[in-house]
SENULUM-593902 format. One record per residue: x, y, z of N, C-alpha, C, O, CB in turn; residue number from 1. Coordinates in steps of 0.1 Angstrom, whole numbers, plus 5000, padded with zeros to 4 digits. Glycine has a CB too. Layout:
residues N
+------+------+------+-------+-------+-------+------+------+------+------+------+------+-------+-------+-------+-----+
: n_xx : n_yy : n_zz : ca_xx : ca_yy : ca_zz : c_xx : c_yy : c_zz : o_xx : o_yy : o_zz : cb_xx : cb_yy : cb_zz : num :
+------+------+------+-------+-------+-------+------+------+------+------+------+------+-------+-------+-------+-----+
:    X :    Y :    Z :     X :     Y :     Z :    X :    Y :    Z :    X :    Y :    Z :     X :     Y :     Z : NUM :
...
+------+------+------+-------+-------+-------+------+------+------+------+------+------+-------+-------+-------+-----+
***
This chain:
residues 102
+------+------+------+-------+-------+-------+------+------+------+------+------+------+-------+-------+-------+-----+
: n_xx : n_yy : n_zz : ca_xx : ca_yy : ca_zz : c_xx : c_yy : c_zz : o_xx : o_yy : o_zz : cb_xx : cb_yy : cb_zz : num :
+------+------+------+-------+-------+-------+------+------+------+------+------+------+-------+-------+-------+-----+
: 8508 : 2584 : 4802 :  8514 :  2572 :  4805 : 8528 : 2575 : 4812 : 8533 : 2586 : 4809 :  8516 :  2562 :  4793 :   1 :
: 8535 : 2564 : 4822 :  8547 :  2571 :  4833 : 8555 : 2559 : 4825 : 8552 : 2550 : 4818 :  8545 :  2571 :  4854 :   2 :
: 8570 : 2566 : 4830 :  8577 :  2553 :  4823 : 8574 : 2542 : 4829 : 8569 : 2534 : 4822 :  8593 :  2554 :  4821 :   3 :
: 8576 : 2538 : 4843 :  8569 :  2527 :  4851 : 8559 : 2522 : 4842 : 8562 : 2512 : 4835 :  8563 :  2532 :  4865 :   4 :
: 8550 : 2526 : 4842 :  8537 :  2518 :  4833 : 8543 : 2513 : 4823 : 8543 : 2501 : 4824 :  8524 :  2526 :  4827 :   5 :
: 8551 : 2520 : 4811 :  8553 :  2519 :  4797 : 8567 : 2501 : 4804 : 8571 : 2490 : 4799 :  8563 :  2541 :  4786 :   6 :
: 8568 : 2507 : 4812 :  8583 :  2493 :  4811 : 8570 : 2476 : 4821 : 8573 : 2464 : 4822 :  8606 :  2501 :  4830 :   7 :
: 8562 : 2482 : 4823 :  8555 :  2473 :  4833 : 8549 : 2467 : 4821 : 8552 : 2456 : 4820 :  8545 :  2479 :  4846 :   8 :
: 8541 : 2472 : 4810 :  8540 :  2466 :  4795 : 8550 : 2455 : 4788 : 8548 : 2443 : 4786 :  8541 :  2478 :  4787 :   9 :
: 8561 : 2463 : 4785 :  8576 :  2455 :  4782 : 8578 : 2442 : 4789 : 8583 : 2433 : 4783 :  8589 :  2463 :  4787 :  10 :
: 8575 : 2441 : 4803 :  8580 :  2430 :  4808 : 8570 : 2422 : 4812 : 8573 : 2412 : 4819 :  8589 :  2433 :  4816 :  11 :
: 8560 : 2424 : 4809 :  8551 :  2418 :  4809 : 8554 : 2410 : 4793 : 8560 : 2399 : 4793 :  8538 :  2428 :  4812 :  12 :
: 8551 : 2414 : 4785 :  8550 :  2408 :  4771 : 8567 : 2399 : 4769 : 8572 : 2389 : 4762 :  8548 :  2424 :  4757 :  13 :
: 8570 : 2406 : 4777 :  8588 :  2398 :  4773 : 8585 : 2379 : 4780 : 8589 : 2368 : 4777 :  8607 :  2410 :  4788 :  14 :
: 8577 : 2384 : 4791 :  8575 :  2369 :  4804 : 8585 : 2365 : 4807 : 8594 : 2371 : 4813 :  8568 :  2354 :  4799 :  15 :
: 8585 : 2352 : 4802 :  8598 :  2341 :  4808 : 8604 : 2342 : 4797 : 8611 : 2332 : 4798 :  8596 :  2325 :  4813 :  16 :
: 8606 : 2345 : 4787 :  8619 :  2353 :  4775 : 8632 : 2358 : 4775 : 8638 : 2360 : 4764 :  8616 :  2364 :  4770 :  17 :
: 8636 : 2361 : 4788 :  8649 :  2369 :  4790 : 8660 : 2364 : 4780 : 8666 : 2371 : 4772 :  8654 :  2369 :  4805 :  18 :
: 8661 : 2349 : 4783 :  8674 :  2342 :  4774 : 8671 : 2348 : 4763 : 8681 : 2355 : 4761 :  8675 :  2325 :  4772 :  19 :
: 8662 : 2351 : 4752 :  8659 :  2352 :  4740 : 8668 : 2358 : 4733 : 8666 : 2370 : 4735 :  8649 :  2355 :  4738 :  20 :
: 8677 : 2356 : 4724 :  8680 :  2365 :  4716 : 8675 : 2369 : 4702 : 8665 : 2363 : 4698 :  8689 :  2363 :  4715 :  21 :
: 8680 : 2377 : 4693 :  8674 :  2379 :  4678 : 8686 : 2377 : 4669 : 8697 : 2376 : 4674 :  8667 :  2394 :  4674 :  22 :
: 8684 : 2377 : 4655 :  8698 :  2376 :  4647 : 8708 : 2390 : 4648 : 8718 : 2392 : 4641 :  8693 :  2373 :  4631 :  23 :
: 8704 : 2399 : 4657 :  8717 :  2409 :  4661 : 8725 : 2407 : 4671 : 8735 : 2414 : 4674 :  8713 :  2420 :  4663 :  24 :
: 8719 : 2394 : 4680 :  8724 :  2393 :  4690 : 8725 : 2400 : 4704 : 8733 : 2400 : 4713 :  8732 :  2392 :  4685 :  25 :
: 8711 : 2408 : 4702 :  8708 :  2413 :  4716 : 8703 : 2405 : 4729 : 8697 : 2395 : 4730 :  8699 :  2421 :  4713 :  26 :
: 8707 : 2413 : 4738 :  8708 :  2407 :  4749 : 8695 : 2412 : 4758 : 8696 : 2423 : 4764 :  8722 :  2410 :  4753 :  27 :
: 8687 : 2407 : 4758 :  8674 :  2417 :  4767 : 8677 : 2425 : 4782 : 8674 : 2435 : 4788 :  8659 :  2405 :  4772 :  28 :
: 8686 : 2415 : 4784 :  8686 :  2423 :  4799 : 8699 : 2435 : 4800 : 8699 : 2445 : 4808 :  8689 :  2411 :  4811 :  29 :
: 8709 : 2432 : 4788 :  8717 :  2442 :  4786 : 8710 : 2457 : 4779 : 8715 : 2468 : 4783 :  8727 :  2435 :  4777 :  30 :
: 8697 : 2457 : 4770 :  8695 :  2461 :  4762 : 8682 : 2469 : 4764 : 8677 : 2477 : 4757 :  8698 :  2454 :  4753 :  31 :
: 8677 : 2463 : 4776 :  8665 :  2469 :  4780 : 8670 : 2481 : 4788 : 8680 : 2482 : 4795 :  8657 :  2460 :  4788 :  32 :
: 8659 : 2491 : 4784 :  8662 :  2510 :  4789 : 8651 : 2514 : 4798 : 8640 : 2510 : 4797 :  8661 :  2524 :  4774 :  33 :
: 8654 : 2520 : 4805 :  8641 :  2527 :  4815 : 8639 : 2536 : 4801 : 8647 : 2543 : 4795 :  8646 :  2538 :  4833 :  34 :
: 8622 : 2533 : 4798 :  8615 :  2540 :  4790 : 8618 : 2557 : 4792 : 8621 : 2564 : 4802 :  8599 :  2536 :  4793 :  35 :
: 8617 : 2560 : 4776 :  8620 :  2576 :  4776 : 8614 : 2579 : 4763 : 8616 : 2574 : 4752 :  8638 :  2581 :  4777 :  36 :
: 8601 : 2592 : 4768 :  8599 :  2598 :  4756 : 8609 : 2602 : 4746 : 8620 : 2606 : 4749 :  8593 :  2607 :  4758 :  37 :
: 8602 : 2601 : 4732 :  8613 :  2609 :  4725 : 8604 : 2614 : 4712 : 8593 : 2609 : 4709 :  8629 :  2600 :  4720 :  38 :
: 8612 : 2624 : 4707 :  8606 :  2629 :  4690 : 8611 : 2622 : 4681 : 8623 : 2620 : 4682 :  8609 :  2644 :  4685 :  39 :
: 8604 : 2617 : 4670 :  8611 :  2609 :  4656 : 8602 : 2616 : 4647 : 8592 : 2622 : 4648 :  8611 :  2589 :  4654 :  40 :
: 8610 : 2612 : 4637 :  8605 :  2618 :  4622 : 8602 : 2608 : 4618 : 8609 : 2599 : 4619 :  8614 :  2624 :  4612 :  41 :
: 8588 : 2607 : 4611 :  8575 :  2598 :  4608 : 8583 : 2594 : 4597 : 8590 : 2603 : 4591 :  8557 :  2605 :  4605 :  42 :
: 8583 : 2583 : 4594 :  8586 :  2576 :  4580 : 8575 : 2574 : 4571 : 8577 : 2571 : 4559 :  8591 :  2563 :  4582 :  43 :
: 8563 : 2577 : 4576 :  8551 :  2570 :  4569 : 8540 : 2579 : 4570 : 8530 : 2579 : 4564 :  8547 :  2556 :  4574 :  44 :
: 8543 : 2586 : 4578 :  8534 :  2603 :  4578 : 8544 : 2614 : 4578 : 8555 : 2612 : 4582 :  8524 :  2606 :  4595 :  45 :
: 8542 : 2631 : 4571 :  8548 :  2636 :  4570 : 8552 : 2643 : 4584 : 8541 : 2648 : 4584 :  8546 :  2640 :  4560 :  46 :
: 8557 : 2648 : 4593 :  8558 :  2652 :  4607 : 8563 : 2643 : 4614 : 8567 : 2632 : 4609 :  8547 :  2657 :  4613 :  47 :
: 8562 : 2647 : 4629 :  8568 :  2641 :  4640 : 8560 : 2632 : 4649 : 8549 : 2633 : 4653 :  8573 :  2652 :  4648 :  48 :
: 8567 : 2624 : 4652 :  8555 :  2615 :  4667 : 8562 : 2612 : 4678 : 8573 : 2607 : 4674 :  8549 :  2598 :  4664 :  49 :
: 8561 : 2612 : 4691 :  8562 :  2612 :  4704 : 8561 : 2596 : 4706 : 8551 : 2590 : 4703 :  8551 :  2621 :  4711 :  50 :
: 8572 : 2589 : 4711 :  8572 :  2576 :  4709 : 8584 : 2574 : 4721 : 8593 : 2582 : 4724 :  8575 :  2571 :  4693 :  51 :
: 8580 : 2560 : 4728 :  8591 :  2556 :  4739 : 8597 : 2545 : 4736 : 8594 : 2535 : 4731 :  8586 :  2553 :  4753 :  52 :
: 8612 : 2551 : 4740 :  8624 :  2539 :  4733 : 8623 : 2532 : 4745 : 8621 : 2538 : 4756 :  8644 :  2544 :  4728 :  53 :
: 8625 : 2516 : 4745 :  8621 :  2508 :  4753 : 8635 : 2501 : 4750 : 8637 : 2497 : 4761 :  8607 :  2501 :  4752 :  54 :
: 8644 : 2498 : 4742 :  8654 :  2491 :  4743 : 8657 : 2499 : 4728 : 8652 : 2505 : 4719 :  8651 :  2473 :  4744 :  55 :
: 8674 : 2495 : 4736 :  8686 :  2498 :  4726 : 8693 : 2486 : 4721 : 8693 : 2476 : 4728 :  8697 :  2506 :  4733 :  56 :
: 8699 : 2487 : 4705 :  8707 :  2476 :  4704 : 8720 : 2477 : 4706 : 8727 : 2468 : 4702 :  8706 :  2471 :  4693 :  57 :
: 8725 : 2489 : 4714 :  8739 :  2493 :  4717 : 8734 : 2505 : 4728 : 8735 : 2516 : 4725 :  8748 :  2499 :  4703 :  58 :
: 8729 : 2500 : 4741 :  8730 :  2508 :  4750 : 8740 : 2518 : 4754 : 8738 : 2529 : 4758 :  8730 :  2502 :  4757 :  59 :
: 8751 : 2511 : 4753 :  8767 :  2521 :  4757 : 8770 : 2531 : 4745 : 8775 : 2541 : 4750 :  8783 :  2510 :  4759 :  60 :
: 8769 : 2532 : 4736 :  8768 :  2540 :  4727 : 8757 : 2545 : 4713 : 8758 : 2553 : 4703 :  8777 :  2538 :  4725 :  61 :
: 8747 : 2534 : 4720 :  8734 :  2547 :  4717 : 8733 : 2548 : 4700 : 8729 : 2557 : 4692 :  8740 :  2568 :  4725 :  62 :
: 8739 : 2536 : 4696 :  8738 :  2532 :  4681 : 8731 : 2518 : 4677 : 8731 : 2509 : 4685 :  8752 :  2532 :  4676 :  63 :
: 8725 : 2515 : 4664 :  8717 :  2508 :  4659 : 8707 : 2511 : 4661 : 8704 : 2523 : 4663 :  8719 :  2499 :  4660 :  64 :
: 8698 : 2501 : 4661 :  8680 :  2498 :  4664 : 8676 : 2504 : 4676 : 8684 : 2509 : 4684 :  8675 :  2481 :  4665 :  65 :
: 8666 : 2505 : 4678 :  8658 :  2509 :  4693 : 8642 : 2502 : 4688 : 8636 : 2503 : 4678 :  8658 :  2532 :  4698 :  66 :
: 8640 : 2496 : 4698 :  8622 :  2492 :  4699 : 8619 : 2508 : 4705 : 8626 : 2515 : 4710 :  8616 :  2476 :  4713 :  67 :
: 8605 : 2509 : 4703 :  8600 :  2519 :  4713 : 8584 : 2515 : 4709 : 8580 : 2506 : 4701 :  8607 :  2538 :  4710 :  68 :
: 8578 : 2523 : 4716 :  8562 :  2519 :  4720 : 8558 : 2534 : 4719 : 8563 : 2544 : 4723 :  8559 :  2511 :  4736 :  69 :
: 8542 : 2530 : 4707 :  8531 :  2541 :  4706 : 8522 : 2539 : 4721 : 8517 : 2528 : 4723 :  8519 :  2539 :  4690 :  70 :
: 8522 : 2549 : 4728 :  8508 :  2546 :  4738 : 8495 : 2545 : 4733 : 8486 : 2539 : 4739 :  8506 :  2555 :  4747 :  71 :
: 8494 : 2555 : 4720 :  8481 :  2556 :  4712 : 8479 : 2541 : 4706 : 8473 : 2534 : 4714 :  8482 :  2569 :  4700 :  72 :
: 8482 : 2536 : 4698 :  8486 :  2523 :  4690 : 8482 : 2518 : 4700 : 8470 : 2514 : 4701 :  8501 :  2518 :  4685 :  73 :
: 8491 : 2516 : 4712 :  8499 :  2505 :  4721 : 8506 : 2497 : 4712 : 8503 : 2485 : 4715 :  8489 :  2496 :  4730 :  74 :
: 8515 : 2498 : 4702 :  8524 :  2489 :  4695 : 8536 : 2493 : 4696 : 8539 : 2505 : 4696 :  8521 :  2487 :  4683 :  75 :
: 8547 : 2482 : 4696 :  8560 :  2488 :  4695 : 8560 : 2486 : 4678 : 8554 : 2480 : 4668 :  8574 :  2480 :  4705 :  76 :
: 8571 : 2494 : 4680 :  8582 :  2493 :  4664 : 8594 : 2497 : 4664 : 8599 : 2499 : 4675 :  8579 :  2502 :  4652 :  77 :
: 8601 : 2498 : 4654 :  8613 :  2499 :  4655 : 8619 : 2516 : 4647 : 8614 : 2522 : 4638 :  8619 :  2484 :  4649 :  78 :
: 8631 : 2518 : 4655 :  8633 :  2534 :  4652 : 8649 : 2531 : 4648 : 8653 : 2520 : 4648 :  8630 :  2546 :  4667 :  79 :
: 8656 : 2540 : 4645 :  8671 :  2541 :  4642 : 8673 : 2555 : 4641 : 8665 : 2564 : 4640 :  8677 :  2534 :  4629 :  80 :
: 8691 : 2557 : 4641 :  8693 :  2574 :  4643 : 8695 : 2574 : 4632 : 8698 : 2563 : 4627 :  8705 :  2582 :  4653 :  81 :
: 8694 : 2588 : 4621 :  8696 :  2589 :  4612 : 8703 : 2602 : 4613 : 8705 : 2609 : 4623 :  8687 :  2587 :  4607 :  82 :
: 8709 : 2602 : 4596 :  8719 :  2616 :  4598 : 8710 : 2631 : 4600 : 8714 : 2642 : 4597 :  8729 :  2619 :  4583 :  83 :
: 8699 : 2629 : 4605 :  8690 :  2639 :  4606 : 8687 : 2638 : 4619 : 8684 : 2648 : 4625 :  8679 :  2639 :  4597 :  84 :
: 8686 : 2630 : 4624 :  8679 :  2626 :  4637 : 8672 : 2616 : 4642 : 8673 : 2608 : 4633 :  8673 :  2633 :  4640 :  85 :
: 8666 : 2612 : 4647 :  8664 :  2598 :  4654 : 8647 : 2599 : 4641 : 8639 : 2608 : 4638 :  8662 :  2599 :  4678 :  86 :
: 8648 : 2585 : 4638 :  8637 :  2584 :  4627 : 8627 : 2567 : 4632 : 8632 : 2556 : 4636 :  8647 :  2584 :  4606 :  87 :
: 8614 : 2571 : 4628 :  8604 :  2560 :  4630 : 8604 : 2552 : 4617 : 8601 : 2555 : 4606 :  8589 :  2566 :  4634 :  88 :
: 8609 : 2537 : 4622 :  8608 :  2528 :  4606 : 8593 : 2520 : 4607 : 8589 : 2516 : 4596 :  8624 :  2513 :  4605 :  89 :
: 8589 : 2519 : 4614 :  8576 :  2516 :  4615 : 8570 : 2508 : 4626 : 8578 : 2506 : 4635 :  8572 :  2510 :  4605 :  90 :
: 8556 : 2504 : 4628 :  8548 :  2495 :  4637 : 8556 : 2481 : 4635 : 8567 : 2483 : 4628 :  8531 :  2493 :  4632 :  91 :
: 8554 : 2468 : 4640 :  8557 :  2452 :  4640 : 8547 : 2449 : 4648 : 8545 : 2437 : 4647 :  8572 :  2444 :  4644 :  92 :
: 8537 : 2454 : 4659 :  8528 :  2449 :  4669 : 8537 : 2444 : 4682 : 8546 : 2452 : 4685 :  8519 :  2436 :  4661 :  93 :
: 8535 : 2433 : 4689 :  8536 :  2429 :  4699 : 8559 : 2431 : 4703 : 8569 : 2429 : 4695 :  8525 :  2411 :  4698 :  94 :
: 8557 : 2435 : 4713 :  8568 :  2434 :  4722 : 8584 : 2421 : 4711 : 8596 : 2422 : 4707 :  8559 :  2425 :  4740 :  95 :
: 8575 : 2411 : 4712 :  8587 :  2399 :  4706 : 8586 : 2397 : 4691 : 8593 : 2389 : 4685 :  8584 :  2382 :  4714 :  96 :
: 8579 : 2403 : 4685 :  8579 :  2404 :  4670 : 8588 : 2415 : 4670 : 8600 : 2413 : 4666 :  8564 :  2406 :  4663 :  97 :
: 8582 : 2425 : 4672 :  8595 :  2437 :  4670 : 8606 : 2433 : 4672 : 8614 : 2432 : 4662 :  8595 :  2449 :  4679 :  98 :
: 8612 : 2428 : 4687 :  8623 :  2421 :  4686 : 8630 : 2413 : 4677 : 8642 : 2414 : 4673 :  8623 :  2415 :  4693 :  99 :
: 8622 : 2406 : 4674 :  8628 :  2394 :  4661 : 8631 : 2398 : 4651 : 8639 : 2393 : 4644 :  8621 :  2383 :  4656 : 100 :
: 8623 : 2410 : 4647 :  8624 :  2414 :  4635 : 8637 : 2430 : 4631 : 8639 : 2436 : 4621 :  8608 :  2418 :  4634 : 101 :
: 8642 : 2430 : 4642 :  8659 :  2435 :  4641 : 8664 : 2430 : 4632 : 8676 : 2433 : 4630 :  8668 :  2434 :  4651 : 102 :
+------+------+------+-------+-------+-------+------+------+------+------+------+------+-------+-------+-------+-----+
***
């Protein structure tokens, strides 16, 4: 999967949503990232999984929440940095559930 594809997903599922915010007060259009693989540490399996961060809840400094997307799944979920390194908190399914659920 290319990041193009992985963000052509995103904004597809986002639609006519942009205004939306969540109770963190994200901003979709501020907060949306050109998709990027990355490594996290499985919360719920022991090892690593290959997952694309699709939005940040602090773009400019790359702190709080991040959505990102399984291509295998096809589900997002939500990730955070930890003092170890960037860690997988789990699945939520579709694009705006994950969102809300920040």
């Amino acid at each position: 999967m290319t990041p193009s594809e992985v963000r052509r997903i995103v904004e597809s599922e986002i639609g006519d949503e942009w205004s939306r915010t969540n109770a963190h007060g994200c901003n979709l259009a501020r907060c949306i990232v050109e998709p990027t693989l990355k490594e996290y540490e499985n919360c719920f399996d022991s090892g690593l999984i290959k997952l694309w961060v699709v939005l940040e809840e602090d773009p400019e400094n790359l702190d709080g929440y991040q959505i990102v997307f399984d291509e295998h799944s096809r589900m997002f979920g939500l990730a955070c940095l930890g003092n170890q390194g960037p860690i997988y908190l789990g699945p939520y399914g579709d694009f705006l559930t994950t969102y809300d659920a920040m």
